[in-house]
Residue frames relative to the residue before (quaternion, step in Angstrom):
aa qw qx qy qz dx dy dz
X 1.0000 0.0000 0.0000 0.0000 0.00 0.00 0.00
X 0.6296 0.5477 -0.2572 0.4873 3.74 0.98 -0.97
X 0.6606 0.4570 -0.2961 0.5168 3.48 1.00 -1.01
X 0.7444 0.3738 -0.3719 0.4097 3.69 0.64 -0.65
X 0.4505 0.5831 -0.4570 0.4981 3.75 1.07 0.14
X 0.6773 0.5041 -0.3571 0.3996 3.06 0.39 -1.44
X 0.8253 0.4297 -0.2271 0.2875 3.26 0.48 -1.48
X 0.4853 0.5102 -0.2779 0.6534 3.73 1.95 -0.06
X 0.4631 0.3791 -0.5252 0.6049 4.10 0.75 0.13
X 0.6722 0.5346 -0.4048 0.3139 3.64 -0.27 -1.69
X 0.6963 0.6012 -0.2314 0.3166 3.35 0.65 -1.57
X 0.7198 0.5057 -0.2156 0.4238 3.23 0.71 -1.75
X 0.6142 0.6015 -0.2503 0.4454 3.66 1.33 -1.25
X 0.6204 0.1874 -0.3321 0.6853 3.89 0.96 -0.33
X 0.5620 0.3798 -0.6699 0.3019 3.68 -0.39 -0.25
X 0.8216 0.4167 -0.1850 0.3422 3.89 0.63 -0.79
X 0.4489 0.5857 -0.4311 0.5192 3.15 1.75 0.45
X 0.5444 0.6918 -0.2516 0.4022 3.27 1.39 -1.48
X 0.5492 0.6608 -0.2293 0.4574 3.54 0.72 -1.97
X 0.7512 0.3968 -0.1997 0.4883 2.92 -0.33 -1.67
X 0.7509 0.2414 -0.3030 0.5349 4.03 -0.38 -0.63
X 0.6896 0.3528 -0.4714 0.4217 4.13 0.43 0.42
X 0.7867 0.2941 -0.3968 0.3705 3.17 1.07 0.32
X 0.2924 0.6216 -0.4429 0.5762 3.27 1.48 0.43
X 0.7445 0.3051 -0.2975 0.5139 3.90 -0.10 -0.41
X 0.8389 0.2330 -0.3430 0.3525 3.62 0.78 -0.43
X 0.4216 0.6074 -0.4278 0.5200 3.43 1.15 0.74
X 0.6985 0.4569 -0.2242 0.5031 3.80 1.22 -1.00
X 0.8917 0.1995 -0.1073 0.3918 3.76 1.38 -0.43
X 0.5021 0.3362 -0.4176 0.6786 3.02 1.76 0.82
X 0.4674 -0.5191 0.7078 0.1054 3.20 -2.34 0.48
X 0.3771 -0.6439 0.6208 0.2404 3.17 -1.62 0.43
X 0.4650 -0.6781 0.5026 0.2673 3.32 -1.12 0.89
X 0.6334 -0.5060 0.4186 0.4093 3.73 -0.74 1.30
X 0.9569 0.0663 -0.1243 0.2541 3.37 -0.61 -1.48
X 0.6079 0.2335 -0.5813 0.4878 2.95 1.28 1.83
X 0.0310 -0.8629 0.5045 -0.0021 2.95 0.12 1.31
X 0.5737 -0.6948 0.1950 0.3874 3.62 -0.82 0.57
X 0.5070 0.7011 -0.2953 0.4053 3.22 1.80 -0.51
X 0.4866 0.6252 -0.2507 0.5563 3.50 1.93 -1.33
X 0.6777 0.4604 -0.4254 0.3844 3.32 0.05 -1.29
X 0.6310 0.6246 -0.2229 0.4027 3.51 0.33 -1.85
X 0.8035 0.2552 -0.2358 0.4833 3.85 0.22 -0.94
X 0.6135 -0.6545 0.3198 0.3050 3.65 1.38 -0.25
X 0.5731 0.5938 -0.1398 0.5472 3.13 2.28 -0.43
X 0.3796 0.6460 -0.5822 0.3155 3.66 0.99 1.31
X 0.4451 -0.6217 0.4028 0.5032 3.14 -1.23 0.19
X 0.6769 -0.5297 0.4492 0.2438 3.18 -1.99 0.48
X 0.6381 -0.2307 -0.6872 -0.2595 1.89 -1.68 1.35
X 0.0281 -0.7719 0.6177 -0.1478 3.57 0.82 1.29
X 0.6383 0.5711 -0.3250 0.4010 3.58 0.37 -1.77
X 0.6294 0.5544 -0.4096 0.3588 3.96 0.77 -1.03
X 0.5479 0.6997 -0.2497 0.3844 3.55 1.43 -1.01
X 0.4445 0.8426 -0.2881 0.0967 3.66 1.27 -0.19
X 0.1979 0.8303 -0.4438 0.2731 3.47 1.37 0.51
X 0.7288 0.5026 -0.0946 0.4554 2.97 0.47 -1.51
X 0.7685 0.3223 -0.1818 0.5219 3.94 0.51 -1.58
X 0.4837 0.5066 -0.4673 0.5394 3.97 1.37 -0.12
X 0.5682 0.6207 -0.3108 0.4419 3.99 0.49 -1.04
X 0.6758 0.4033 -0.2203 0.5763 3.66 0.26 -1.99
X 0.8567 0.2612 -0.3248 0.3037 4.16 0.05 -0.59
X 0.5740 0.5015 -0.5311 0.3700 3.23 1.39 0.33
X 0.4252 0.7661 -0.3582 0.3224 3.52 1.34 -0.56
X 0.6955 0.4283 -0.1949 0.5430 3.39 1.01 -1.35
X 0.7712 0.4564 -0.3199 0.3076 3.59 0.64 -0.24
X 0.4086 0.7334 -0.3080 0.4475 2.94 1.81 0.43
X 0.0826 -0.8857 0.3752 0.2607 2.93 1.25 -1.50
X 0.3430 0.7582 -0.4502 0.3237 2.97 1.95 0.49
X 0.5814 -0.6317 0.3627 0.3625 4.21 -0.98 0.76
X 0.0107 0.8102 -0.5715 -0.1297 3.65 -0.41 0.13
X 0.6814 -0.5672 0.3242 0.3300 3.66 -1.06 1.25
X 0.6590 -0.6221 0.3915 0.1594 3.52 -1.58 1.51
X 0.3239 0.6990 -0.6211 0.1437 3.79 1.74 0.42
X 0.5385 -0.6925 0.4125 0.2456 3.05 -1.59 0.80
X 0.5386 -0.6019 0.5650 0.1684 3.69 -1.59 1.02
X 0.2534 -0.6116 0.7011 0.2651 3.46 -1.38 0.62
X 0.7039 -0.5496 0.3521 0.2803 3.33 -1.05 0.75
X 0.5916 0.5400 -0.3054 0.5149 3.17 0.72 -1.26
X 0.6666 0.5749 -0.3206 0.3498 3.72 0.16 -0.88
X 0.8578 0.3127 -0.1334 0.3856 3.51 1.27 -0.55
X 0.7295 0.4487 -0.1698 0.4875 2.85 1.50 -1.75
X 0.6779 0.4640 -0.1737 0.5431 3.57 1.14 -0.36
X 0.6610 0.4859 -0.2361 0.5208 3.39 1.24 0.20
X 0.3376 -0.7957 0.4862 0.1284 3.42 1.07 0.09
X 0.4634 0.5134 -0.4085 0.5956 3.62 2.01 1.51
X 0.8024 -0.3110 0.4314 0.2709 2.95 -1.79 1.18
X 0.5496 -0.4430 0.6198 0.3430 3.04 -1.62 0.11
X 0.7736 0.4807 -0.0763 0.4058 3.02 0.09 -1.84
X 0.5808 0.3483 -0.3987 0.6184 4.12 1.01 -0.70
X 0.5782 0.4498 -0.5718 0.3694 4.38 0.47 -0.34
X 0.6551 0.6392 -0.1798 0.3605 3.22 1.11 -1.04
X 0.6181 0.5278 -0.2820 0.5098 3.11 0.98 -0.43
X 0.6771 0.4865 -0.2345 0.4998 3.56 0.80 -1.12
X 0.5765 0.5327 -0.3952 0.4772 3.94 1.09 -1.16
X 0.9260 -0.3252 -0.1725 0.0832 3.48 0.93 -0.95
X 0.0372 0.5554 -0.8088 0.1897 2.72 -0.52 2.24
X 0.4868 0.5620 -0.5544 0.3739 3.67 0.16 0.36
X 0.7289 0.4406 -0.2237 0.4739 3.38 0.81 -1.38
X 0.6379 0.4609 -0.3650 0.4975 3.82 0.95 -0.65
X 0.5891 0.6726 -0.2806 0.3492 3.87 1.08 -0.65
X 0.6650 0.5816 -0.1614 0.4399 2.84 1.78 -1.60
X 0.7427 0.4340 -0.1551 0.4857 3.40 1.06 -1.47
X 0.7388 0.2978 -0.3929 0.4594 3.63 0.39 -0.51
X 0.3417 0.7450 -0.3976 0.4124 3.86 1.19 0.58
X 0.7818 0.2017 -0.1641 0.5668 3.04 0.92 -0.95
X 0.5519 0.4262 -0.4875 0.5255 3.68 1.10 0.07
X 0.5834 0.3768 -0.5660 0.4442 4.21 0.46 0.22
X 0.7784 0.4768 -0.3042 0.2725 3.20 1.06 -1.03
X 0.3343 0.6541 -0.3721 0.5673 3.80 1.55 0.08
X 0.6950 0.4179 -0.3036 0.5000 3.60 0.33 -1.28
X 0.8023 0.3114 -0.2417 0.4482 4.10 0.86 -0.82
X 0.4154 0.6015 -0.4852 0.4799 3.33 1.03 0.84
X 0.7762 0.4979 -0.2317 0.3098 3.15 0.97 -1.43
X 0.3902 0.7562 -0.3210 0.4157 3.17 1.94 -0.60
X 0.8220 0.2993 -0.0308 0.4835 3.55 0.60 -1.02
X 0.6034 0.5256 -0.3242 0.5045 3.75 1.26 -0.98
X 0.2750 -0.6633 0.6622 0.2144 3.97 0.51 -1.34
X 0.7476 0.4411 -0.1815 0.4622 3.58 0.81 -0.72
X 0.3704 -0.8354 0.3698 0.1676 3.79 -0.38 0.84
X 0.5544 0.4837 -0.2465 0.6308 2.87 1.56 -1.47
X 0.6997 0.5251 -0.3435 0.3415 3.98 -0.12 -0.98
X 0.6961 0.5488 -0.2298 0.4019 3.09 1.51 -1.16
X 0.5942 0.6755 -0.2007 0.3879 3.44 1.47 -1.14
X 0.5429 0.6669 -0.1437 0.4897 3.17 1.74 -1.43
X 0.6738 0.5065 -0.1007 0.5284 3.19 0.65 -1.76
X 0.7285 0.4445 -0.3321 0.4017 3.46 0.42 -0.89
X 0.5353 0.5415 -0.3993 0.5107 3.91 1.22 0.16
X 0.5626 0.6554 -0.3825 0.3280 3.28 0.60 -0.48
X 0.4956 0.7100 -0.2400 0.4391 3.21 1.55 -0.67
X 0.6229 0.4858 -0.1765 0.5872 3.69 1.58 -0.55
X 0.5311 0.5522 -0.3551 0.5356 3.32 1.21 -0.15
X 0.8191 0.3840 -0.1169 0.4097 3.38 0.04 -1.25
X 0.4990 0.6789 -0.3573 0.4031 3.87 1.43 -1.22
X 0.7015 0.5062 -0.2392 0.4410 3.65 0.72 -1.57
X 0.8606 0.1752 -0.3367 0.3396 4.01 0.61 -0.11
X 0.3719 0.5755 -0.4478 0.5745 2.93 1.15 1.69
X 0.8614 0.1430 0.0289 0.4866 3.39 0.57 -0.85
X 0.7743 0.2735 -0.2865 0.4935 3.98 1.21 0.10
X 0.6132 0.6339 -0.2454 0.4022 3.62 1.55 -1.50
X 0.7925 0.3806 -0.3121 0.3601 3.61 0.65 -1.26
X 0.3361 -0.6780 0.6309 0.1712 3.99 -0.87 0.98
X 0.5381 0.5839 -0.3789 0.4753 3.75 1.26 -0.29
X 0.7165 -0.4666 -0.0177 0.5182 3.88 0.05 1.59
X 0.3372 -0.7956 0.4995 -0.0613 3.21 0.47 2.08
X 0.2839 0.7537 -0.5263 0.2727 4.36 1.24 0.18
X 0.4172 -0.6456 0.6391 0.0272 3.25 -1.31 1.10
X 0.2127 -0.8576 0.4682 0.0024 4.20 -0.78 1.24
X 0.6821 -0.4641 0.4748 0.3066 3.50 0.01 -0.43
X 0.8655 0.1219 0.1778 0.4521 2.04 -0.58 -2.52
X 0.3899 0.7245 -0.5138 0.2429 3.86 1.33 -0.20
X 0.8560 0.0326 -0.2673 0.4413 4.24 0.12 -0.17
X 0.4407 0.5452 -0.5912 0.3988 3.34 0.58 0.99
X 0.5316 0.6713 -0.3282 0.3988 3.14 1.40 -0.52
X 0.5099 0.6094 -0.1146 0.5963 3.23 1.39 -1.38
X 0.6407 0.4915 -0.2735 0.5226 3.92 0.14 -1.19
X 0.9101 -0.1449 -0.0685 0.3822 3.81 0.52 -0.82
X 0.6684 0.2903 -0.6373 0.2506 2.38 0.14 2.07
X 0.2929 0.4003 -0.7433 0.4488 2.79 0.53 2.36
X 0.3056 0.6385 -0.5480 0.4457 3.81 0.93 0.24
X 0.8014 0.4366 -0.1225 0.3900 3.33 0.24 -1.62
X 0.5207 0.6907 -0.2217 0.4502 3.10 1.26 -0.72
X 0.7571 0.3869 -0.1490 0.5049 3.12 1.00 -0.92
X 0.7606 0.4588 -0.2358 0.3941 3.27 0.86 -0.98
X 0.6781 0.4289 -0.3342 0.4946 3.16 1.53 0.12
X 0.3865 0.6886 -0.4373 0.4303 3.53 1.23 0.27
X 0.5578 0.7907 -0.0146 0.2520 3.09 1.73 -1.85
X 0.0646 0.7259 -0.6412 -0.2405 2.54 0.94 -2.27
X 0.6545 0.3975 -0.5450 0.3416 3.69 0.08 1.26
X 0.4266 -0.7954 0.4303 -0.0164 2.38 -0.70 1.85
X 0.7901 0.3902 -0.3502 0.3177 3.35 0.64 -0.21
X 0.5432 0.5903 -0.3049 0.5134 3.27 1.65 -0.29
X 0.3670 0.5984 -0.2472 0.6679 3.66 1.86 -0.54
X 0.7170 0.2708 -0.3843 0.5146 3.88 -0.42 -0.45
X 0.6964 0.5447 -0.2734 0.3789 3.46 0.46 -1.38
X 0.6156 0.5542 -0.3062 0.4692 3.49 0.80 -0.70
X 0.7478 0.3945 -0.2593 0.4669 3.22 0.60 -1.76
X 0.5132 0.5069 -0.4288 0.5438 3.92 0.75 -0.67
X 0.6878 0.2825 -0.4590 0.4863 3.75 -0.51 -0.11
X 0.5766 0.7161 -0.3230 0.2245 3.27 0.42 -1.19
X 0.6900 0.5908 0.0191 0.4178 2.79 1.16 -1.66
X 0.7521 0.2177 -0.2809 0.5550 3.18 1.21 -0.47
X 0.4531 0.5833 -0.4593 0.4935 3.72 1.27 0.09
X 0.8547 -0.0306 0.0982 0.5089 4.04 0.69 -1.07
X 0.3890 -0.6426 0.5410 0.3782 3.64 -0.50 0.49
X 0.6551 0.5772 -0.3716 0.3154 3.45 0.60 -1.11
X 0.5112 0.4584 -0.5507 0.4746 4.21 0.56 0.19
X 0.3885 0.5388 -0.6863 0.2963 3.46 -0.11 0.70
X 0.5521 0.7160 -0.3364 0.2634 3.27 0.89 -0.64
X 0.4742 0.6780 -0.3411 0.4462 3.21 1.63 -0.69
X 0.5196 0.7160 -0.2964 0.3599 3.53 1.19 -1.04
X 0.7962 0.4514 -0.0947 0.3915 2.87 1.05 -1.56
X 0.6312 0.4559 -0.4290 0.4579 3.44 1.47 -0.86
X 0.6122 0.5168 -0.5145 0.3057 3.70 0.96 -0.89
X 0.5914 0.5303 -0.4438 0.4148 4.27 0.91 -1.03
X 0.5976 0.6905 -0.2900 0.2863 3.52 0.70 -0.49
X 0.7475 0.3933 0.0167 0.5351 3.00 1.08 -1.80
X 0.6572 0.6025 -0.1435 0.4296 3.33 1.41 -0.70
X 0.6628 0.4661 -0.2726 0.5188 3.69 1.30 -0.67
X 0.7626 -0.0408 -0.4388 0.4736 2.79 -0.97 1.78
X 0.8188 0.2626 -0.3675 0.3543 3.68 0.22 0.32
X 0.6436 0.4629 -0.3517 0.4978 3.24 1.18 1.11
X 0.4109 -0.8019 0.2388 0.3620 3.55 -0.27 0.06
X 0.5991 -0.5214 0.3117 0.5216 4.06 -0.22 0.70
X 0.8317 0.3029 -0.3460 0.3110 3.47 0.18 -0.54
X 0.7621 0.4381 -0.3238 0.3498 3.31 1.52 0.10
X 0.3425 0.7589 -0.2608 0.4886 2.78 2.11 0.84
X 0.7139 0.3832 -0.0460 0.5843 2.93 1.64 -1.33
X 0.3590 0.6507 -0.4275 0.5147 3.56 1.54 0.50
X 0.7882 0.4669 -0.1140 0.3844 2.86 0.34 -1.97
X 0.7532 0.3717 -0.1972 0.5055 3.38 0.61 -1.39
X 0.5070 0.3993 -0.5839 0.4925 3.96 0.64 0.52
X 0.6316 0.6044 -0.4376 0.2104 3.23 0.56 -1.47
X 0.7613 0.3238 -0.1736 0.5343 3.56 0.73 -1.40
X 0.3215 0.5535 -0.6398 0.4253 3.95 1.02 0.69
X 0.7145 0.5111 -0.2489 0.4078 3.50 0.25 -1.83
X 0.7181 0.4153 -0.3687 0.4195 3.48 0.35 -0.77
X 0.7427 0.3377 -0.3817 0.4343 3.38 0.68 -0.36
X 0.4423 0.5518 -0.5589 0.4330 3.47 0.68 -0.17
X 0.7582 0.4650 -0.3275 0.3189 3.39 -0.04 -1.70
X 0.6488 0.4693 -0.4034 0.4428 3.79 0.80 -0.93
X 0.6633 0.5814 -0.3523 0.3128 3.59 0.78 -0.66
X 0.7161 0.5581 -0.1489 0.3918 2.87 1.15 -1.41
X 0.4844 0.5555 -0.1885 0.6490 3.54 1.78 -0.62
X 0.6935 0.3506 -0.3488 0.5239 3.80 0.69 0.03
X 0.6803 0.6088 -0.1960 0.3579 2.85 0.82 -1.02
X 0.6391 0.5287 -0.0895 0.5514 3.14 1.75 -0.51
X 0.5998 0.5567 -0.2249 0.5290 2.86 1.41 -0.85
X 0.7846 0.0320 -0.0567 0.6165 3.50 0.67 -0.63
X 0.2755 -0.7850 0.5378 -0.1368 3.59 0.06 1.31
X 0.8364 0.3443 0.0532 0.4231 2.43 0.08 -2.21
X 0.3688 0.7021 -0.5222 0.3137 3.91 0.94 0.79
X 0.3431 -0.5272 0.6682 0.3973 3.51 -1.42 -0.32
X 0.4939 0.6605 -0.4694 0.3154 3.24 -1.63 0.98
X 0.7439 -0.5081 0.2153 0.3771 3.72 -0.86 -0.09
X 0.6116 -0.4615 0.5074 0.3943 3.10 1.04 -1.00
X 0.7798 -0.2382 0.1268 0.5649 3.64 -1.16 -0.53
X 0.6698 0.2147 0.1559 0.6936 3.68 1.19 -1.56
X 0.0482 -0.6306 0.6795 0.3719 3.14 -1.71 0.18
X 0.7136 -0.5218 0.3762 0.2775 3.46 -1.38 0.75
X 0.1232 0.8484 -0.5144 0.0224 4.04 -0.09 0.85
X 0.1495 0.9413 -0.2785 0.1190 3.48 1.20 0.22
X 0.6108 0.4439 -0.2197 0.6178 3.37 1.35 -1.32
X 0.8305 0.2711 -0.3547 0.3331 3.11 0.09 -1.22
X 0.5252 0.5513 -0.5261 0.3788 3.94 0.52 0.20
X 0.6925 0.4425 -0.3773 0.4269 3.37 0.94 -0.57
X 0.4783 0.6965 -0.3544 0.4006 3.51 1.13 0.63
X 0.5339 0.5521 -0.1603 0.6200 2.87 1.44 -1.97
X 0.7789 0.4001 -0.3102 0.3703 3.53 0.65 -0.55
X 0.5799 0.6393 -0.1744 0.4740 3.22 1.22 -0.56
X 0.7102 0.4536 -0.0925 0.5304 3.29 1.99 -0.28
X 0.2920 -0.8867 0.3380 0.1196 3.03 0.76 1.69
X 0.4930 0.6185 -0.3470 0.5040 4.35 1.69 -1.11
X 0.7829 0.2745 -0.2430 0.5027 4.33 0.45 -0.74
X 0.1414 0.6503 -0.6470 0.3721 3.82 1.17 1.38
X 0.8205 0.4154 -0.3165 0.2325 3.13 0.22 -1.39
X 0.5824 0.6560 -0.2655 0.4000 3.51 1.10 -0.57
X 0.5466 0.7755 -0.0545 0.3112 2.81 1.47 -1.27
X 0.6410 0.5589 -0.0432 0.5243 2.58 1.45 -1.98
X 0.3715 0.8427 -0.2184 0.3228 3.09 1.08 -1.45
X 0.9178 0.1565 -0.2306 0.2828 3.39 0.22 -1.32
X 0.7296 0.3724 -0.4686 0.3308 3.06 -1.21 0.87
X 0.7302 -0.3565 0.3710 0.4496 2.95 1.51 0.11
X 0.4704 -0.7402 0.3765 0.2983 3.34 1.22 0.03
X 0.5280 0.6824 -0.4121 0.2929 3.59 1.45 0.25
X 0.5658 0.4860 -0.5551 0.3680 3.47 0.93 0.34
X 0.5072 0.5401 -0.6185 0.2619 3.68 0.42 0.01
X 0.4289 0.7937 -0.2925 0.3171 3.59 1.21 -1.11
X 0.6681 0.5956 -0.0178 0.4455 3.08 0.73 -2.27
X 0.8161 0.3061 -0.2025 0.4464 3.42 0.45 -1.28
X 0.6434 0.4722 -0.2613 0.5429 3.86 1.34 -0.30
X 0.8575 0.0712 -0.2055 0.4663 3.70 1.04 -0.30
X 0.0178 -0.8934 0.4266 -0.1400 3.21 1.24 1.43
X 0.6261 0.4619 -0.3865 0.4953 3.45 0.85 -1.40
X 0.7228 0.3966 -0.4784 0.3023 4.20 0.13 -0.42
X 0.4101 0.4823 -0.5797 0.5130 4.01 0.75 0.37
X 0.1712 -0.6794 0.7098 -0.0728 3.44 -0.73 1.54
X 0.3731 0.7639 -0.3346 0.4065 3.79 0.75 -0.62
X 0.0272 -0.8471 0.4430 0.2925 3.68 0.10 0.46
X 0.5236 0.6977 -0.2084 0.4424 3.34 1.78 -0.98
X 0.6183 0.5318 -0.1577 0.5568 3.56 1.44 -1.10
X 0.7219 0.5083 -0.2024 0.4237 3.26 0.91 -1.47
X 0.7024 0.4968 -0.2744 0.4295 3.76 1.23 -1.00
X 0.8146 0.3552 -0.2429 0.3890 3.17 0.74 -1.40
X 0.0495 0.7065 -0.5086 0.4896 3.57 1.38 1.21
X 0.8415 0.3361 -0.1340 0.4011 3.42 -0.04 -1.45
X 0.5310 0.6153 -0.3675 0.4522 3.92 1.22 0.46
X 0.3968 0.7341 -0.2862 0.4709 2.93 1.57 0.51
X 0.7193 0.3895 -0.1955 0.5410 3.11 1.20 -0.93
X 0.6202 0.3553 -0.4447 0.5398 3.85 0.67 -0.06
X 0.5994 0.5848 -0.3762 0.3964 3.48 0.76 -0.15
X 0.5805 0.5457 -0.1852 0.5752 3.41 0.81 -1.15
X 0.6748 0.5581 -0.2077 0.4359 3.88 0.81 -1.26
X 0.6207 0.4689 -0.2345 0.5830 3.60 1.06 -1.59
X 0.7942 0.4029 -0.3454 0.2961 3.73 0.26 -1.06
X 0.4103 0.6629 -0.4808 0.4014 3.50 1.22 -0.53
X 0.8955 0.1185 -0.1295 0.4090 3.38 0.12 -1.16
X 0.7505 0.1851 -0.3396 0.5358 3.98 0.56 0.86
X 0.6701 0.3166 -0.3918 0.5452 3.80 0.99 1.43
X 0.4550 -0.4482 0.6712 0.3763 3.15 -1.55 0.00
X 0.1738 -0.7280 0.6530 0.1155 3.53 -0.63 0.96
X 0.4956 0.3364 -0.5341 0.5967 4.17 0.54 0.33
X 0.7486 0.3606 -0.4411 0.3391 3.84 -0.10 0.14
X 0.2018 -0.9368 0.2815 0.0486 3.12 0.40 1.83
X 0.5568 0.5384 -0.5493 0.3138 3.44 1.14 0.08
X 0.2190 0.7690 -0.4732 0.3699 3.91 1.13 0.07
X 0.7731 0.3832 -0.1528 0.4818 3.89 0.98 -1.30
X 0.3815 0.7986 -0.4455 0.1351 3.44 1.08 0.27
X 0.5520 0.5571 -0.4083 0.4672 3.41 1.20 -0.73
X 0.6369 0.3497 -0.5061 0.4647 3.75 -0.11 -0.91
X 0.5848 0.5176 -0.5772 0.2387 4.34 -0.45 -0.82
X 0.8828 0.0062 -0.4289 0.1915 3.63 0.30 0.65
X 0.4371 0.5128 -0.6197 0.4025 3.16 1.02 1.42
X 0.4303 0.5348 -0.5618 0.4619 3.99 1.00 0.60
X 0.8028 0.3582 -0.3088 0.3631 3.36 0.03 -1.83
X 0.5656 0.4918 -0.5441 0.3771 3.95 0.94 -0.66
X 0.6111 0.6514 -0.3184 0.3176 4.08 1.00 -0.66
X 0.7424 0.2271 -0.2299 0.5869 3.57 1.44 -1.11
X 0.3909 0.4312 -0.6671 0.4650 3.86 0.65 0.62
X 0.6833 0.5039 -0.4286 0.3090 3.36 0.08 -0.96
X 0.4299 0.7255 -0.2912 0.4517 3.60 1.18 -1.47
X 0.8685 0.3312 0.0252 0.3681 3.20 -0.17 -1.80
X 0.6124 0.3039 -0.4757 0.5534 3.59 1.06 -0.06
X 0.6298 0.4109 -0.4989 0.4308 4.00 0.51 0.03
X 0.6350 0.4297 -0.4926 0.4116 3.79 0.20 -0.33
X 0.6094 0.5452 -0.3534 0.4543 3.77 1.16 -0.68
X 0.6601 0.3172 -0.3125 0.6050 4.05 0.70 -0.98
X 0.5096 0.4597 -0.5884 0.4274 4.22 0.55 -0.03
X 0.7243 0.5086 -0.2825 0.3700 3.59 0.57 -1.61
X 0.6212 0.5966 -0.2381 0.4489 3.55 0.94 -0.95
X 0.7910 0.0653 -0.3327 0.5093 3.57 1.04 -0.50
X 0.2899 0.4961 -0.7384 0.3528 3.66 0.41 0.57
X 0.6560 0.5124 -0.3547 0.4257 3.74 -0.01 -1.79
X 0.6864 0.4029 -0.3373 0.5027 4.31 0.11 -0.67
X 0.7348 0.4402 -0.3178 0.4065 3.66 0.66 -0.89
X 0.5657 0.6093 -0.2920 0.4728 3.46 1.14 -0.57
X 0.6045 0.5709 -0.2203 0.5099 3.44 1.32 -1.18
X 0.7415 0.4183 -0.2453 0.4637 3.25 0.57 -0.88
X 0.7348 0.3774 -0.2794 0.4895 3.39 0.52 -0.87
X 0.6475 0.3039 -0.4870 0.5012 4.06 0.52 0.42
């Protein structure tokens, strides 16, 4: 019992050493993007449809209205003096980044373990997540722009992730409702539950579920959307369609491409048949409406855009990789035995 404490202190103490140095590097090597600036966000006067993104800049202004101290962690410069923000509102934003970062990988530890069985392995495994985070969100120089809402986004929807593995549903609504006003892009959850759900649920309680969280997102949208109407900007999306089908049409920016996540979907797509996992194995395939939606309302070469899928990929090549390792392991025993 002492040893597993110990060995859940140990953890928590580098997940937050970690944290800290991933957001330090992405505050020191990305930029904010003018017309969401952070000052904009805060007064409500970005353009649209950043401004919809308001989880995060609604959070940072209730904080200040508390007036309650918050700890001396330190500020890249840029973040304030050039930003035309508080100390204390830079501060705010540095950390919910840093709290986004660290309890990430403690949801995302907890959804390894779901599927690994193995605690230690999982705990390991659950760093790996720092590996892959950085060529999404520090490596590319190709609109290098700093978000908010970019790993809370992340944060819940491996929340969701879980709670729908679960089947709790109410901690599942709750998630996806915040969610919703932090990113538009957890709808996707929708998609892993239709996924995972055909043929081992029934149609009408598929089609419960999956209106239920239609309506909710409409309504949250539609309630932003109102809310800030009266912005400059695109609207729900801004239309980016042609020019991906360039980027696509350009065979030299594959490689970058590839790039994201770490290169682990090439893995994925060559040793698919070993994700035995059916839950693992479906929501795999939510990629492709994802990938679809972004063509036409993202730069798809602007790879932090893919942040939600990094843990229903990386839970796919741990998985990957601990079967090619127990394949390799008993070829290597059978060989042993038989000389």
């Amino acid at each position: 019992m002492k040893k597993s404490l110990a060995s859940h202190i140990i953890f928590l103490i580098v997940a937050a050493v970690v944290s800290y140095y991933f957001t330090e590097i992405r505050f020191y090597l990305n930029e904010e993007y003018k017309p969401a600036a952070l000052s904009s966000l805060l007064e409500g006067s970005a353009a649209r449809p950043f401004q919809y993104r308001a989880l995060v800049p609604w959070i940072v202004s209730a904080i200040s209205k508390t007036g309650l101290p918050l700890p001396a962690i330190h500020l890249p410069p840029q973040l304030w003096i050039t930003n035309a923000l508080s100390i204390d509102h830079a501060r705010s934003f540095v950390l919910i980044e840093l709290i986004s970062v660290f309890f990430l990988v403690v949801a995302f530890r907890y959804y390894v373990s779901m599927f690994l069985k193995n605690d230690t392995l999982s705990t390991v495994l659950a760093f790996t997540l720092y590996l892959v985070l950085p060529f999404n969100y520090v490596l590319p120089r190709t609109a290098p722009f700093w978000y908010p809402y970019d790993m809370p986004a992340i944060l819940f929807f491996t929340l969701g992730l879980i709670f729908l593995y679960r089947q709790n549903w109410p901690l599942y609504y709750a998630v996806f409702l915040i969610g919703v006003l932090n990113r538009e892009t957890i709808c996707f959850l929708t998609f892993v539950y239709l996924f995972t759900s055909i043929g081992r649920r029934r149609p009408t309680v598929i089609l419960l579920h999956s209106g239920a969280q239609l309506v909710l997102w409409l309504a949250i949208k539609y309630f932003l959307f109102q809310l800030y109407s009266s912005n400059p900007g695109e609207g729900f999306f801004e239309t980016q369609l042609w020019a991906n089908i360039g980027f696509l049409l350009t065979p030299k920016r594959y490689p970058f491409f590839l790039s994201n996540m770490g290169f682990i979907v090439i893995p994925i797509i060559f040793y698919f048949r070993l994700i035995d996992d059916h839950f693992v194995r479906r929501s795999v395939f939510v990629g492709i409406p994802f990938f679809l939606a972004m063509i036409y309302v993202a730069d798809i070469w602007e790879l932090r855009i893919y942040g939600e899928l990094l843990p229903i990929m990386l839970l796919a090549f741990l998985i990957i990789l601990e079967e090619l390792m127990v394949k390799k392991s008993a070829r290597v025993g059978k060989t042993l035995y038989s000389s």
